[in-house]
N, C-alpha and C positions, 0 to 999 in steps of 0.2 A: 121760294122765288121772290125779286126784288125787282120791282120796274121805278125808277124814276122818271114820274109825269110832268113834274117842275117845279122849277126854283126861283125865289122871289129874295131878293134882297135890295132894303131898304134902309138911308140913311141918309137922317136929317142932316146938315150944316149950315151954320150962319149965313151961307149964300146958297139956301134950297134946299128940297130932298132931292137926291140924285136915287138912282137902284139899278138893276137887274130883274129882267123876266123872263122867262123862257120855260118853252117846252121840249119835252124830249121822245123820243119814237123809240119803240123797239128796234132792235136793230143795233144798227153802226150810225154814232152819231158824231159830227165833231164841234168841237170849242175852240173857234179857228182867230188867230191874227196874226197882219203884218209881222207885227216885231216882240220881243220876248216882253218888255215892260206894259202892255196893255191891258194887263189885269188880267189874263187866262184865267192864270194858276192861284187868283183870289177869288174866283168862281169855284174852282174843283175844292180847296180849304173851307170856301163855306157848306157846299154837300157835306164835306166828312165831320163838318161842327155842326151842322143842324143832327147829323146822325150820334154825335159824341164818340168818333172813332177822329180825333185830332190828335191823339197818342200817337197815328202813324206818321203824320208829320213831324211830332218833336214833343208834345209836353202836352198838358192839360189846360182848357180853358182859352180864354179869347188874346191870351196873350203871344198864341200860333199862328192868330191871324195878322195879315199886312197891315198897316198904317189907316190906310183906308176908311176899316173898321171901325177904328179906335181911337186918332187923335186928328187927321189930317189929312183931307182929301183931294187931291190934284186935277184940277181941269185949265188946261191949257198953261196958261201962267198965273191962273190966279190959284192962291191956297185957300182952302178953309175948313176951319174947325171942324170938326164932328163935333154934335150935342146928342145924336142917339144915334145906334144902328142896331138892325133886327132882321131873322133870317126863317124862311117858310120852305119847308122843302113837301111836296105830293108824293105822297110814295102809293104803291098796291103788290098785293102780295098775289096777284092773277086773279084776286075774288075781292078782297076788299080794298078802300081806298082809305085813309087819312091825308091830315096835313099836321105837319110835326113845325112848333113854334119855339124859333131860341133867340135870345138877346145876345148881341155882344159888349153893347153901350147903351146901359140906361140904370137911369135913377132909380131906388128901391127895389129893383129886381138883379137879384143875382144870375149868372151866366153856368150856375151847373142848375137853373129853373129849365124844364122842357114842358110846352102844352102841347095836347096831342089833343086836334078835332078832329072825331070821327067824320069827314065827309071831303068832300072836294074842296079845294083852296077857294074857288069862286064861293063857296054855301058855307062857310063856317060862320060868318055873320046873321045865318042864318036862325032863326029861332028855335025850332027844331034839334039845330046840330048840337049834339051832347059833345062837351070836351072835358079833359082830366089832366091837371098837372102833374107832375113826375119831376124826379132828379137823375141826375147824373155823377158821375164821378163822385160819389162818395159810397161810405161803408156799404156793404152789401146791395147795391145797386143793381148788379145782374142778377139777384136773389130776391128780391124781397117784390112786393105786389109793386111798389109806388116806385118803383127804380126802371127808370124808361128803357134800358137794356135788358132788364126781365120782362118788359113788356113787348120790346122788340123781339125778341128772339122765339116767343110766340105768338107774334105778327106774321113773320117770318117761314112759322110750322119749323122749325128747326128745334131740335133735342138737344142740347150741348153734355156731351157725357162729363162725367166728372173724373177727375186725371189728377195724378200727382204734382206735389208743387216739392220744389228746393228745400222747402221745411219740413221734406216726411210730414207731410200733411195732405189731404186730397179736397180738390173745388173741382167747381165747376169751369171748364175751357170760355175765357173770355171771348165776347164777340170782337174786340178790338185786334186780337190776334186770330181769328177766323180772318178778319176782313185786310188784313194784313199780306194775305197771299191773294187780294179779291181788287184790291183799288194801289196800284204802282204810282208812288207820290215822285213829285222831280226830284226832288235834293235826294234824297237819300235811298229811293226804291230800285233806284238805278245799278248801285254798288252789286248787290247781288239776290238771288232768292231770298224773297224777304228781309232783306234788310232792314225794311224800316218796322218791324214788325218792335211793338215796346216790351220793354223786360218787364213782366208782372207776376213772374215766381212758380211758373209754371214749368217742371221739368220735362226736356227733349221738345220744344213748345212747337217747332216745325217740324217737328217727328206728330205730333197729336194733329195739327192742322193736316196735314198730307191724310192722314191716316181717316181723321173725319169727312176731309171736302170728300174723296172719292167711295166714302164708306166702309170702311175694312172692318170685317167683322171682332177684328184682334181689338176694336173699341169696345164693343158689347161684350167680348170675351175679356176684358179687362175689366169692364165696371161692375161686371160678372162676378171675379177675380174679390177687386174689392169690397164688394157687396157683401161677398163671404165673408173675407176676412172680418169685415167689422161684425157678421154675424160670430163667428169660432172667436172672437173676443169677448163677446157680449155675454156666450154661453161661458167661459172660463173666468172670469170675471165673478159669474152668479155662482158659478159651481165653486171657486174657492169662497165665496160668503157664506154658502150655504154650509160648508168643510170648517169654517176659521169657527161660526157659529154653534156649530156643534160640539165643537173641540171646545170652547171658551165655555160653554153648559156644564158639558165634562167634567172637565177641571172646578167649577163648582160645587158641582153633584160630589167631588171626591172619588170618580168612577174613569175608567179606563174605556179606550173604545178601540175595537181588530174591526179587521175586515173591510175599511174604509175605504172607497175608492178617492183615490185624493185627486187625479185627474179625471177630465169627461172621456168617457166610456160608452157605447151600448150595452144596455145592464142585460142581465136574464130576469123572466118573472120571477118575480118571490126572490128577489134580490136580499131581499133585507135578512132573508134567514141567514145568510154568509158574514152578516152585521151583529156583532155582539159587544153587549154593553159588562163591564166586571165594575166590582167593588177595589177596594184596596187590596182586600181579602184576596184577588182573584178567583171570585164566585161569581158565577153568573145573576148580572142583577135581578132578571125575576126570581130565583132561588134565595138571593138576600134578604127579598122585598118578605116572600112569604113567610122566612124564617122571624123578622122584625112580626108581622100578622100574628102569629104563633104563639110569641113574646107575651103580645099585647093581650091576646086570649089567656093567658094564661095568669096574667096577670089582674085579669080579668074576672077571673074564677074564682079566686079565694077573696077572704077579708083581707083587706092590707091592713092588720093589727102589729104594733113593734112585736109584741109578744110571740107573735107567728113567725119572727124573720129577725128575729134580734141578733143570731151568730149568723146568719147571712150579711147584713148590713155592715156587722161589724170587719167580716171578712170583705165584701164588696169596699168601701168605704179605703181598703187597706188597700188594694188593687186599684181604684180612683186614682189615690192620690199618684199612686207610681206612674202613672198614665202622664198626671198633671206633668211629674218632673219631667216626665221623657218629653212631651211636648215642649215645653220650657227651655228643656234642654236642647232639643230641635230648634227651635226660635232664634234662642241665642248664638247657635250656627250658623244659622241661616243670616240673622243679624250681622251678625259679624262680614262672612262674605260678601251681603251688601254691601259695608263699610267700603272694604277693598273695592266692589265694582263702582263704586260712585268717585272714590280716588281715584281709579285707573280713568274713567270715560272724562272725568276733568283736569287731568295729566294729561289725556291725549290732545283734549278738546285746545289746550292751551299750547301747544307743539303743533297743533295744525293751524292757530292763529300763525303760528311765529313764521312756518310754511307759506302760507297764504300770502303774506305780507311779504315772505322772500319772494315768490313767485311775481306780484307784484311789480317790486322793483327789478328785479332780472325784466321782466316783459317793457318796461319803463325805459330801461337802459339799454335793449335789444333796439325800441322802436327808436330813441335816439342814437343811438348806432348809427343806424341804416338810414338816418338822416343827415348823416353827416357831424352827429354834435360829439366834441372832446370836453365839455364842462360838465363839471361836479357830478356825473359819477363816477362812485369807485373802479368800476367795470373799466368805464372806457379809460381810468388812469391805468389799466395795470393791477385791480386786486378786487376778488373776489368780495362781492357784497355780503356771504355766509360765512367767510372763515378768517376775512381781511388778510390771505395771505397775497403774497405776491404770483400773479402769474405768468406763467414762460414766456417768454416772446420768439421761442427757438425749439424746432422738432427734435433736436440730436438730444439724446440722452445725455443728462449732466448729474454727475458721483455727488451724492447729501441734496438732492434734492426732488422735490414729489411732484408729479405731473398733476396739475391742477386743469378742472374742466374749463371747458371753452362757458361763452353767455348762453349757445343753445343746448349744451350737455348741461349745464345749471338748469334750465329750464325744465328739459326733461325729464333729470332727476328730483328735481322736486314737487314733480305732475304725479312722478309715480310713487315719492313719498305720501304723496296727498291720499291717493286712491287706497293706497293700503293703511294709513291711520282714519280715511273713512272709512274701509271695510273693521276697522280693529274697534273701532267706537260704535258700530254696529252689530258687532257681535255681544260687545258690552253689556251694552240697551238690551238686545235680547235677550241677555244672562239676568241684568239688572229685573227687567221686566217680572220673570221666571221665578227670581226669588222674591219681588213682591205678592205674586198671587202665592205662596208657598206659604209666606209670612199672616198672609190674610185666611188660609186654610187653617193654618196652625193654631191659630189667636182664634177660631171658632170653636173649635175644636175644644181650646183648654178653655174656653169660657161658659162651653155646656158642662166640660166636666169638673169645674168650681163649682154650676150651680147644682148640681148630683152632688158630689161632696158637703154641701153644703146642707142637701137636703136630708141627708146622710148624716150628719153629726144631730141634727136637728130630733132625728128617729133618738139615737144613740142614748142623747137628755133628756126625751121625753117620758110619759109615763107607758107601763107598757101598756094598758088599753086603749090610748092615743090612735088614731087612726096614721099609720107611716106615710111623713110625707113626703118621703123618697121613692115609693111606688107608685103616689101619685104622678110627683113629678117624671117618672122612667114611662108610667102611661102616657103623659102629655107629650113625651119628647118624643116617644116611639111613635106615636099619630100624628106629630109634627115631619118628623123623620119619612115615614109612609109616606104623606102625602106630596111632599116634594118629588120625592123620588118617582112616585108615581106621573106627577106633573114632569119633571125631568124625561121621564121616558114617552109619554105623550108627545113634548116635545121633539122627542128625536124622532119619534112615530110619524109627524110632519113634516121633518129636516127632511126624512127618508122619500118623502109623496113629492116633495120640490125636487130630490135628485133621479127621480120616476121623471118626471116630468123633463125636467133640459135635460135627461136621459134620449127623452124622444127626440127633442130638438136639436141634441146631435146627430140622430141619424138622418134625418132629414139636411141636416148640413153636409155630412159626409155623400147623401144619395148626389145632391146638386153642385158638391165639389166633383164627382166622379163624372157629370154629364160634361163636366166641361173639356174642348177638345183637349187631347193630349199633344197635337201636334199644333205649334204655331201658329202658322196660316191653313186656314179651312181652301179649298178647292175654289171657291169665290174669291176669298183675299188675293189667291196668286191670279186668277183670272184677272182681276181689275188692277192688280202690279205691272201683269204682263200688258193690258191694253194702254195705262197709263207709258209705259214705254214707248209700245208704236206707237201711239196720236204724238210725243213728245219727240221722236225721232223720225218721224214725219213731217211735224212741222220744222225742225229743223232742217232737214234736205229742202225744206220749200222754199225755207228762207234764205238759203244759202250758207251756210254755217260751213267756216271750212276748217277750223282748227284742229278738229281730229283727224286722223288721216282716213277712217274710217269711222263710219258712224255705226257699226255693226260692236263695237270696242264698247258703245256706250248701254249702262247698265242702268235699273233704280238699286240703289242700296239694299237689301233686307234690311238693314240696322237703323237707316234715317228715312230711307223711304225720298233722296233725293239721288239725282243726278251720279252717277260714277264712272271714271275708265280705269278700268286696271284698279279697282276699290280705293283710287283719289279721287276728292271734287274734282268736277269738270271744270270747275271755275279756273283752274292752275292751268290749264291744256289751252283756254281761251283769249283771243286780243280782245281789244278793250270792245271792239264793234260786234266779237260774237260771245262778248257775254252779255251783250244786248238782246241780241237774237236769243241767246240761252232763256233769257228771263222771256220774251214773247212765248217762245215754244212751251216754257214748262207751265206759264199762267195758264196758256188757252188748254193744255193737254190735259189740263186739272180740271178744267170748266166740261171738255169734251167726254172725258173718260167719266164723272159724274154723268153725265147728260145720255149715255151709251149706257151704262151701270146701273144705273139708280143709287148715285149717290146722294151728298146733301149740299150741292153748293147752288148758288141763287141764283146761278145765271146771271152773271149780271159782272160787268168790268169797268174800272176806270184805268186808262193808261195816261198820265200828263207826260207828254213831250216824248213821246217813244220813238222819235228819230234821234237818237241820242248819237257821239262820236262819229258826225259825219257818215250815217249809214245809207250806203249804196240805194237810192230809190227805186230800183226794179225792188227791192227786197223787202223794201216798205209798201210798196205795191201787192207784194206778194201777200204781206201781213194782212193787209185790209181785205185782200182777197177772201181770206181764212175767215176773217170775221161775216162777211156778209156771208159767204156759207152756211154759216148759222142761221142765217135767216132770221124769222122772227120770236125763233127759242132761246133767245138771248137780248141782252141789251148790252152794247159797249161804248162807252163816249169815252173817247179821244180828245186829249188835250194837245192843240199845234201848232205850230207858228209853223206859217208860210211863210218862209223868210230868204225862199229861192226860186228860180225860174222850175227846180226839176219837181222839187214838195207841189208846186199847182198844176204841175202836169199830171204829176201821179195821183192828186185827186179828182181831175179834169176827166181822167182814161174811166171813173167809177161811172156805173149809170145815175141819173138823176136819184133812180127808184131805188137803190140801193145805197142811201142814206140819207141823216137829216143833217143840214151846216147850221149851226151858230155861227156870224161871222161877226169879231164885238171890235173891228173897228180898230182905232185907236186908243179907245180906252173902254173897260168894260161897264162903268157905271156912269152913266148919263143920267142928265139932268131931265125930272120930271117933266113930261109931254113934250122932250124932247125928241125926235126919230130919227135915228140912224137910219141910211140908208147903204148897201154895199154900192 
């Protein structure tokens, strides 16, 4: 809920401070003068800049406000400078009260500053009253503690779900475009359903407002939606690190892994039995590990004298070395095919500059195209920037000559050369990659089995009572060997308790993707679709609306959630005076249908100048009718010039009790202790 209790605006000039005061009533209130130039609509500009919704006017900042404000202020024939002006608006959300503080002109203080005193505008001078500065209009403002629209919006008691933006990206639903179907500004609120509502990247952005003022559950079922997704992202994400990490061990270890699940799954217990770890050998790795155990016991047992092992050694020693060359010889294959792969990825790598660069000038010579330019390039002379041959200027086929592409067939074939020498340089890398870690296996490999060899020749020249220190060394390497592997496997032993785990937390993903409705709209959403209809084609027949020939023809969209006959905008069907009406009927049916529903909108309306196009005053009559209906579950002020005998009859015909008048006169900001009188 949103009441405005009043508005104070102030501003110094060389000849005085002039301002604005006033209070406002629940209800139906109006901001009334003679003639359009007396400053209304510089009243209603300053509510939407003490609130920082001036985006629905046109732009940010105090540079949306009138002259007034900001340079020069008009009373009667004299001019005068402005030297500061400053703006207080009272707000309460049905329980609590502030007063929201903004500058439009003044020294040292910048205009996206807002101070918010907790208390009544009369008490903020007060000793007591605690107040907090905040910003506006910048980065994360509706996000963050200190950003006075995050602070509004739980002022407010409103939840703004979070919704897709134009960048495949997802925020939070701005209040600038909430309040964009809330407060109808003159210039531009007029054109049609939110019109004046600002672009700030939000996708279907009057499709999310509809869907939030009256509540539809297809919001919660969307952020729902999202919620998961970034959940089932978050688990796939962890589940391939914990898969890439395993593998990367692996391949260390010199060990093979089955049974992998490489996507998330709900596992069964005792998953990891179906998990098995092999050597090269393909032996299963605990069977390797004990066979190395065995080794070492054995090796263990005897004296390692050369004399005990001398035609072993010598034999071993012979078999070593054959190892060493296969290795070796491995290597140098392996070497080699690197060679190739690091030519080929920098062949390509240099054919997609030359691509990139052609792409370039094609998109260069496209955009001057379409500008109208015939200078220097090749393109717009008549010849290809890739081949410099000559291009046809004529569809008929002509004998010895080759049909060369147009600037946007260039363009797109060399989009899709691009794509495929990136995918051809990424297979590279991954080959490349491939046979680095092979190179790095290899080269460990032949450097244990140099230093066995070496240990080995060592036995050979020694004396035979010598203790062999090739057994020694086969012991060290075998205990060195063991214990990795054993650590290796450990490791996987916990790879396996991480994919236990977002094991779980995919089923629990998959339980609260399946609670979500399968059908679109829940029994509620079409409930509150269908009422928003009748309160909307209700107030239409109120107000007179005649352009459909039938009002029984008019729909809400499923797809936009506005206005339809025959699934076109109504806006096509209407004259200029009943897409006035349109916009009356679809505000208040928004306001009504939340208020019947329990939806989320504030109750609360601005309309500047809603007698627009010369609109029939029974009709406007009609309008105001609707609004005091509401009574005192709402607030609407009315922006209007009485600027005819039939505008003061139609408000003449209202009861006293049944509204509050601002009347500013001649102009709206008068000079201090000065007193207007009507």
């Amino acid at each position: 809920m949103l009441r405005i209790n009043r508005i104070k605006i102030m501003i110094d000039t060389d000849g005085g401070e002039y301002g604005f005061d006033e209070k406002f009533t629940a209800g139906l209130n109006f901001i009334a003068s003679y003639n359009n130039t007396c400053g209304k609509s510089s009243i209603i500009s300053g509510i939407y800049y003490c609130l920082g919704f001036e985006e629905i006017i046109g732009g940010q900042g105090e540079k949306i406000l009138t002259a007034a404000y900001k340079s020069d202020l008009k009373d009667g024939k004299d001019i005068y400078n402005v030297l500061q002006s400053k703006l207080m608006i009272e707000i309460s959300n049905g329980e609590d009260i502030i007063t929201v503080y903004r500058t439009a002109k003044m020294e040292n203080r910048k205009s996206k500053l807002i101070t918010v005193f907790y208390s009544e505008m009369d008490k903020i001078e007060e000793k007591q009253t605690e107040y907090e500065d905040m910003y506006v209009h910048s980065r994360n403002s509706a996000v963050n503690e200190k950003g006075f629209h995050s602070f509004l919006e739980k002022f407010l008691n409103l939840s703004l779900p979070i919704v897709p933006t134009s960048d495949d990206d997802n925020r939070k639903l701005y209040l600038q475009l909430l309040f964009s179907g809330i407060f109808i500004e003159q210039k531009r609120g007029w054109a049609d359903l939110f019109s004046a509502m600002p672009y700030l990247g939000i996708k279907e952005s009057k499709k999310r407002i509809v869907e939030y003022i009256i509540g539809l559950e297809t919001v919660s079922n969307e952020r729902k939606k999202n919620e998961l997704s970034k959940v089932e992202n978050e688990i796939r994400r962890e589940w391939k690190k914990v898969i890439s990490d395993m593998f990367a061990e692996t391949t260390r270890a010199g060990c093979n892994l089955r049974g992998v699940p490489l996507e998330p799954e709900i596992l069964e217990k005792n998953f990891e039995r179906g998990i098995h770890v092999l050597k090269d050998t393909d032996q299963f790795l605990d069977e390797y590990i004990n066979a190395l155990k065995n080794e070492y016991c054995q090796l263990t047992a005897v004296t390692p004298k050369i004399i005990d092992n001398y035609d072993k050694i010598e034999f071993e020693l012979e078999e070593t070395e054959k190892c060493i060359d296969s290795l070796r010889e491995e290597q140098s294959e392996a070497r080699r095919e690197l060679m190739h792969e690091n030519l080929a990825i920098q062949k390509l790598q240099n054919e997609l500059e030359t691509i990139k660069a052609d792409i370039v000038n094609n998109v260069d010579a496209k955009k001057l195209q379409d500008l109208g330019s015939t200078i220097g390039s090749e393109v717009l002379q008549g010849v290809c920037p890739v081949c410099h041959q000559r291009i046809q200027d004529t569809l008929l086929p002509q004998q010895n000559m080759y049909a060369y592409m147009s600037i946007e067939e260039n363009i797109k074939h060399l989009n899709a050369q691009k794509d495929m020498y990136d995918f051809a340089i990424k297979g590279h890398k991954q080959k490349k990659k491939e046979l680095d870690d092979l190179i790095e296996t290899l080269m460990g490999k032949t450097n244990t089995l140099c230093r066995l060899a070496k240990t080995l020749r060592s036995d050979i020249n020694s004396v035979d009572e010598n203790i062999s220190e090739s057994v020694v060394y086969k012991k060290f390497e075998l205990d060195k060997e063991i214990q990795d592997l054993e650590d290796y496997n450990l490791f996987i032993t916990n790879q396996m308790g991480k994919l236990d785990k977002l094991s779980e937390r995919w089923k629990e993903y998959l339980v609260e993707k399946e609670k979500l409705p399968k059908s679109r709209f829940t029994k509620n959403d079409t409930d509150k679709l269908s009422e928003l209809r009748d309160n909307f084609v209700r107030n239409l027949r109120e107000y007179s609306y005649t352009s459909v020939s039938s009002l029984d023809k008019i729909e809400i969209s499923k797809d936009t959630y506005l206005p339809v006959v025959e699934n076109f905008d109504m806006k096509f069907e209407s004259s200029a005076s009943d897409n006035i009406r349109a916009i009356w009927a679809f505000t208040m049916a928004l306001m009504q249908t939340s208020m019947e529903k329990g939806g989320n909108h504030v109750n609360m309306l601005i309309f500047d100048e809603p007698d627009q196009h010369s609109i029939v005053m029974k009709d406007l009559q009609k309008f105001f009718d609707s609004i005091i209906a509401l009574k005192e579950k709402s607030q609407v002020i009315l922006g209007i010039t009485v600027r005819d005998k039939d505008t003061e009859v139609a408000i003449s015909k209202l009861k006293k009790d049944d509204y509050h008048m601002i009347h500013i006169g001649e102009k709206a900001f008068v000079k201090k202790n000065e007193v207007f009188r009507i």
